[in-house]
C-alpha positions as CSV (number, residue, x, y, z in Angstrom):
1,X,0.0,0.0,0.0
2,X,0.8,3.9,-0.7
3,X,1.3,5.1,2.8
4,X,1.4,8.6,4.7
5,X,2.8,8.1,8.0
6,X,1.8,10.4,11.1
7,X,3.8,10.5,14.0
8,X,6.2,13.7,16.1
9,X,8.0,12.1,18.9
10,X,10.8,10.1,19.5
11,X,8.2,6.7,20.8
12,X,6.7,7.0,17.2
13,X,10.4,6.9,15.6
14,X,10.2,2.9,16.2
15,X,7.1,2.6,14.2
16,X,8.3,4.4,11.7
17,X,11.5,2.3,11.5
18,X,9.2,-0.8,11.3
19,X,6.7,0.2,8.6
20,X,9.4,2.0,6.5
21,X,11.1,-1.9,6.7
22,X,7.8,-3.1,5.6
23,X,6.7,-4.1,2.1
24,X,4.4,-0.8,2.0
25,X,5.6,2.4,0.8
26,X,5.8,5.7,2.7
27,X,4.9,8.1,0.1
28,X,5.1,11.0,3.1
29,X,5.1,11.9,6.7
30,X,2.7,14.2,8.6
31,X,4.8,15.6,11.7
32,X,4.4,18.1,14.6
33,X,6.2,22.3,13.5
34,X,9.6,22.2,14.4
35,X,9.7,23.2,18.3
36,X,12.0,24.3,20.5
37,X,13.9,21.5,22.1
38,X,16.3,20.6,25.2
39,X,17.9,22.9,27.7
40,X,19.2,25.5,24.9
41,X,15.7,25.6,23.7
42,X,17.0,25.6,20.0
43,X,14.2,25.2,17.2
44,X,14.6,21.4,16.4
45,X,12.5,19.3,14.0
46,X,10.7,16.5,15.4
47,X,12.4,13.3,15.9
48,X,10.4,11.4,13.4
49,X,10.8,15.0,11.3
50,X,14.6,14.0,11.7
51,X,14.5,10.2,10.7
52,X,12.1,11.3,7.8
53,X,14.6,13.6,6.1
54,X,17.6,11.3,6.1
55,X,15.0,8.5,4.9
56,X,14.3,10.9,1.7
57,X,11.0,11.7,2.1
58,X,8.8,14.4,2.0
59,X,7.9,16.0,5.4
60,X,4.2,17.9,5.9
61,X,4.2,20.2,9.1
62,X,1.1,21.8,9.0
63,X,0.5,23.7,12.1
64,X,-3.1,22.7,12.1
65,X,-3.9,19.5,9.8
66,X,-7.5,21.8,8.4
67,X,-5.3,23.7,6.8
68,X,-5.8,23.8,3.1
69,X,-2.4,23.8,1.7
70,X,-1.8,19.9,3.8
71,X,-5.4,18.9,2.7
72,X,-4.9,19.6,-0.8
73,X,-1.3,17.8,-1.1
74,X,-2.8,14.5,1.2
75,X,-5.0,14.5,-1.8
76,X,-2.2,15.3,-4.7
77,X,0.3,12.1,-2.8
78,X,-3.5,9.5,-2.9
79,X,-2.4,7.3,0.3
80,X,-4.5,4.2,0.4
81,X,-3.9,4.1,4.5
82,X,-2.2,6.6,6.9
83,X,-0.7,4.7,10.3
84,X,-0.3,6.7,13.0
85,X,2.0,6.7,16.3
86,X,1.3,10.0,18.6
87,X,1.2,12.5,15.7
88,X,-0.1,15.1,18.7
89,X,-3.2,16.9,17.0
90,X,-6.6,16.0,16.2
91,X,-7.2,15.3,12.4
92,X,-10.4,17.3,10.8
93,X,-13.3,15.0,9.4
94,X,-11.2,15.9,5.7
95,X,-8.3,14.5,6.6
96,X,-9.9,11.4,7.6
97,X,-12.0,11.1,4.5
98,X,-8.8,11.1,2.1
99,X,-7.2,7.4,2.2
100,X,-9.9,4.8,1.6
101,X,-8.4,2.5,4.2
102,X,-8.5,5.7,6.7
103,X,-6.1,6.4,9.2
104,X,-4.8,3.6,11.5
105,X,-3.6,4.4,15.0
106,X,-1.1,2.7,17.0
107,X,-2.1,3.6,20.9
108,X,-1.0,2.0,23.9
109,X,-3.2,0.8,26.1
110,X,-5.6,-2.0,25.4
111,X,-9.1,0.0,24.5
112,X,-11.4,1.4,25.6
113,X,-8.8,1.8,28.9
114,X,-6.9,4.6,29.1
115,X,-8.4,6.8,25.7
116,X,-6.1,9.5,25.7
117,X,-2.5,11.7,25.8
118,X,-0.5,9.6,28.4
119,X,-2.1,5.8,28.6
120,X,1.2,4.6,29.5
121,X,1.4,6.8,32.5
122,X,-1.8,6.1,34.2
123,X,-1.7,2.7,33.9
124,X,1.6,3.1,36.2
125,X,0.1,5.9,38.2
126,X,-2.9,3.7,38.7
127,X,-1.1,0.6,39.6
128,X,-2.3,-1.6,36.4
129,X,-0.9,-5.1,36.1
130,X,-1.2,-5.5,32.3
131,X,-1.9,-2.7,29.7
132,X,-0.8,-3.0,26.1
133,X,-1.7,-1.9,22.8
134,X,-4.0,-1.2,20.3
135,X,-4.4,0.0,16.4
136,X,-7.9,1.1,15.8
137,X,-9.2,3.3,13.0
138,X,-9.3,7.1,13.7
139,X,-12.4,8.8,14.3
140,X,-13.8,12.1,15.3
141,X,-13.8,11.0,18.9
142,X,-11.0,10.6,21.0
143,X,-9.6,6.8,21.0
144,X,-13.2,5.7,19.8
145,X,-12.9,4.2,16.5
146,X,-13.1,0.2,15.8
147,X,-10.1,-2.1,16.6
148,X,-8.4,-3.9,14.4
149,X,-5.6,-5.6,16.8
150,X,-4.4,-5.6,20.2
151,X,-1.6,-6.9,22.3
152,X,-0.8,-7.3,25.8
153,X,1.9,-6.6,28.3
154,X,2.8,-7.0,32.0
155,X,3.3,-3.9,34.4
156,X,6.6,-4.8,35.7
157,X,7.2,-3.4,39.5
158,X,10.3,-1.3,39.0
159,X,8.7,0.4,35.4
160,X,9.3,3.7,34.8
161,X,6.4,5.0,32.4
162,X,9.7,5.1,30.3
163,X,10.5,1.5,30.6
164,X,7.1,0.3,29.7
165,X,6.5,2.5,26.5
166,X,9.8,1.8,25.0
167,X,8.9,-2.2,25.5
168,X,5.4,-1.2,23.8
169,X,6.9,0.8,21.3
170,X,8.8,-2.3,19.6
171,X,5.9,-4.5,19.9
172,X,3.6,-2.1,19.0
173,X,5.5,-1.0,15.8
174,X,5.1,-5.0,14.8
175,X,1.7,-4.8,15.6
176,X,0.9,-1.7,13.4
177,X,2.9,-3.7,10.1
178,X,0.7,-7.0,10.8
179,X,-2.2,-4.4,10.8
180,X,-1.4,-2.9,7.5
181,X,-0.5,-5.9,6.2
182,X,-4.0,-7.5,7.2
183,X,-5.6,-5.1,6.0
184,X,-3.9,-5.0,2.4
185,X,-4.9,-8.5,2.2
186,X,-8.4,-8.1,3.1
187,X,-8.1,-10.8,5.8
188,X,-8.3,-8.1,8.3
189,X,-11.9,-6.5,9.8
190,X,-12.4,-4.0,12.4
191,X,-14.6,-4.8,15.2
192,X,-16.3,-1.9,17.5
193,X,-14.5,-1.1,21.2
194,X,-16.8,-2.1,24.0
195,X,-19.0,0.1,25.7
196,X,-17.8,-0.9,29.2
197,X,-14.4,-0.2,30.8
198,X,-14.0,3.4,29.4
199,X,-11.3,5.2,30.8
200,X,-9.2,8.3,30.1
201,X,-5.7,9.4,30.3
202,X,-5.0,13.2,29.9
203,X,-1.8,14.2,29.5
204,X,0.2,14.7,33.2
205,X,1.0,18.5,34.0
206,X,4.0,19.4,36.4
207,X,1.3,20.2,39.0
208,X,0.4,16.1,38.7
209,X,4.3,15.3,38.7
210,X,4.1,17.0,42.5
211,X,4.7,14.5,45.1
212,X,2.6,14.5,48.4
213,X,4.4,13.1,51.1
214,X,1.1,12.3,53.2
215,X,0.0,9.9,50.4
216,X,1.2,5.9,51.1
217,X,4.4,4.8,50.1
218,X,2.8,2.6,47.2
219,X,0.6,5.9,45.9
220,X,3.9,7.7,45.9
221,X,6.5,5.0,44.3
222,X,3.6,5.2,41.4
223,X,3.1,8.2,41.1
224,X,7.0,8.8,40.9
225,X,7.9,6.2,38.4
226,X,4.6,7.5,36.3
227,X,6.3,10.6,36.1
228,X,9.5,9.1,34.7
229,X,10.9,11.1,32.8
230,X,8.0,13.0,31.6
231,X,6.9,15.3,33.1
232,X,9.5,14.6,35.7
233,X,8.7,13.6,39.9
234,X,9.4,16.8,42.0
235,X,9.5,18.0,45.4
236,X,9.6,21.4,47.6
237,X,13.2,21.2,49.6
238,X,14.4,24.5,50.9
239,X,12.1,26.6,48.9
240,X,13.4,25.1,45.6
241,X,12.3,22.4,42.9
242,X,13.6,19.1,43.3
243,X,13.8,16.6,40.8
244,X,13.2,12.7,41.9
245,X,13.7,9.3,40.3
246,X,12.1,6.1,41.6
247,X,12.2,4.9,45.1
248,X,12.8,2.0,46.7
249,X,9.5,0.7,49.0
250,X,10.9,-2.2,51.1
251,X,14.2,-0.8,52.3
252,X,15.4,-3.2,54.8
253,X,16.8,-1.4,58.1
254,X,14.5,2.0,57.1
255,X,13.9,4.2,60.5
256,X,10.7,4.2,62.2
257,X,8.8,6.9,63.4
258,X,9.6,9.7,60.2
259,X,7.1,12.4,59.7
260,X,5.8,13.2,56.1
261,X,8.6,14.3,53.8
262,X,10.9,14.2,57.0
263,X,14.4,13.0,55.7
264,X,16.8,10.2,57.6
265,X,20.1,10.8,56.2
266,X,22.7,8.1,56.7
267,X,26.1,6.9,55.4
268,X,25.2,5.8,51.6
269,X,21.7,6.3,52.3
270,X,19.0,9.0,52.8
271,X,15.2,8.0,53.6
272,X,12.0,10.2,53.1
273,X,8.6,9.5,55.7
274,X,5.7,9.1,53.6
275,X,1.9,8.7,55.0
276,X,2.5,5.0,55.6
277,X,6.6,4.2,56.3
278,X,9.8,5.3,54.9
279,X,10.7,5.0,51.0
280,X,14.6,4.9,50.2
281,X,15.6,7.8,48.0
282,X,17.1,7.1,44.5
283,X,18.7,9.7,42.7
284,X,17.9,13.6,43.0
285,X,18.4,17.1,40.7
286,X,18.4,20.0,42.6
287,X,18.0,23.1,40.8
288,X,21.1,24.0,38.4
289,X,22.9,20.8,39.4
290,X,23.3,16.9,37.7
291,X,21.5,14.6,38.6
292,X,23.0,12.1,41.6
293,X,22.5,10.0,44.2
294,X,20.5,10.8,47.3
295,X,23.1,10.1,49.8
296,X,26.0,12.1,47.6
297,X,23.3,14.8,47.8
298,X,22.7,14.4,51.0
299,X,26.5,15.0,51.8
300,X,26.7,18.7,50.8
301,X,23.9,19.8,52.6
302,X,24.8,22.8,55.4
303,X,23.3,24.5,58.2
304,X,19.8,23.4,58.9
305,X,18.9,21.6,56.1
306,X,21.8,19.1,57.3
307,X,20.7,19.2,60.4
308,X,16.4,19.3,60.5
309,X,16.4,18.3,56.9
310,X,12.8,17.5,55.0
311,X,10.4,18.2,52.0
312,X,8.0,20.6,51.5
């Protein structure tokens, strides 16, 4: 088939990779503006912008996918099918109209759970065993349209949202081929999501990425890894931002008796008191610095925050 992939960040590099590897041909690809990128905040193109160009092909960055100049050349290129891997905006009505085998989204959760910007997250931050994913044809509504295949994966403990999307980015990309390919061959039929077990997964602000030390230990290891690395775990210390990486819950010889966000320092060790018991620190960024260990942190702190030391 004559394809025009959609797809901006680096996750949706990997499904590029795969259907570019494929027997189709990717005629185009549909990517986010060029943004600006990193800690310099240069303008950068987006990493699937990036693989597209050294691939040879012809790059569309409409700023809004309505706009007429991108509707009229969809038409001119005549996909037959359009897969898609978190392109980042909602297609018009038009759009989907163009290839007669519509536009295929790779998404990963296993639908109708999770609908939304950050699936991957929430199934952490919500403490799933098994998510997965899913390519379904786009329609108007979010995440709603019929499934065509789905595939399953285990929530491992230690998971980062990180570590589980980059798992369910290369089995998802192998997914989205056997999609495409099923659907070339006819063999292939989409059947309608289920109208139980709806859920949705908006994208996580910093505000979410806040962690509240009266919360349970478990609540807060989620929500940590959830936030890792995007938008990034924080906490208050000393009246500055704190970036956190994942805990450790069952830290054998962990002090008793720590108040919420109190700290325990010790040699090659610093502990934080959550709503239930202590949580072993793993690495921290404070403000302007690298990122390091707790307990080298923990090292160069002076005056009180050495000595009555805690998060806000």
């Amino acid at each position: 088939m004559r394809l025009v992939f959609a797809g901006t960040p680096a996750v949706a590099v990997t499904a590029l990779r795969a259907v570019l590897a494929s027997r189709h041909t990717v005629e185009a690809v549909v990517t986010r503006p060029d943004a600006p990128a990193g800690r310099g905040r240069r303008v950068e193109p987006s990493p699937v912008a990036a693989l597209a160009r050294d691939s040879g092909l012809e790059v569309l960055t409409p700023r809004r996918p309505r706009e007429r100049w991108f509707l009229d050349r969809l038409r001119e290129i005549a996909p037959d099918c359009c897969p898609v891997t978190a392109y980042g905006a909602l297609l018009p009505q038009a759009a989907l109209d163009i290839p007669p085998h519509g536009w295929v989204n790779l998404h990963f959760s296993v639908l109708p759970a999770w609908r939304g910007a950050a699936p991957v997250q929430h199934a952490i931050l919500h403490g799933d065993d098994i998510t997965g994913a899913t390519t379904f044809r786009l329609v108007a509504e979010l995440d709603a349209g019929p499934v065509f295949g789905v595939l399953t994966e285990a929530v491992r403990p230690a998971d980062t949202s990180g570590d589980l999307l980059g798992r369910l980015a290369a089995s998802g990309a192998e997914l989205l081929v056997a999609t495409l390919d099923g659907i070339e061959e006819g063999s292939l039929r989409a059947v309608p999501q289920p109208a139980e077990g709806i859920s949705f997964a908006p994208k996580l602000t910093p505000a979410d990425a806040q962690v509240d030390w009266k919360l349970p230990a478990h609540l807060i290891d989620r929500q940590i890894r959830a936030c890792t690395p995007d938008p990034g775990a924080w906490t208050a210390f000393g009246g500055e931002r704190m970036k956190l990486w994942p805990v450790t819950l069952s830290a054998a010889g962990a002090p008793e008796g720590l108040g919420t966000g109190e700290l325990h320092i010790e040699r090659g060790a610093v502990y934080a008191g959550t709503g239930s018991h202590p949580v072993l620190l793993g690495d921290v960024q404070p403000p302007g610095k690298r990122r390091t260990p707790a307990a080298d942190w923990a090292r160069g702190l002076r005056g009180d925050q050495a000595t009555r030391p805690g998060f806000g």
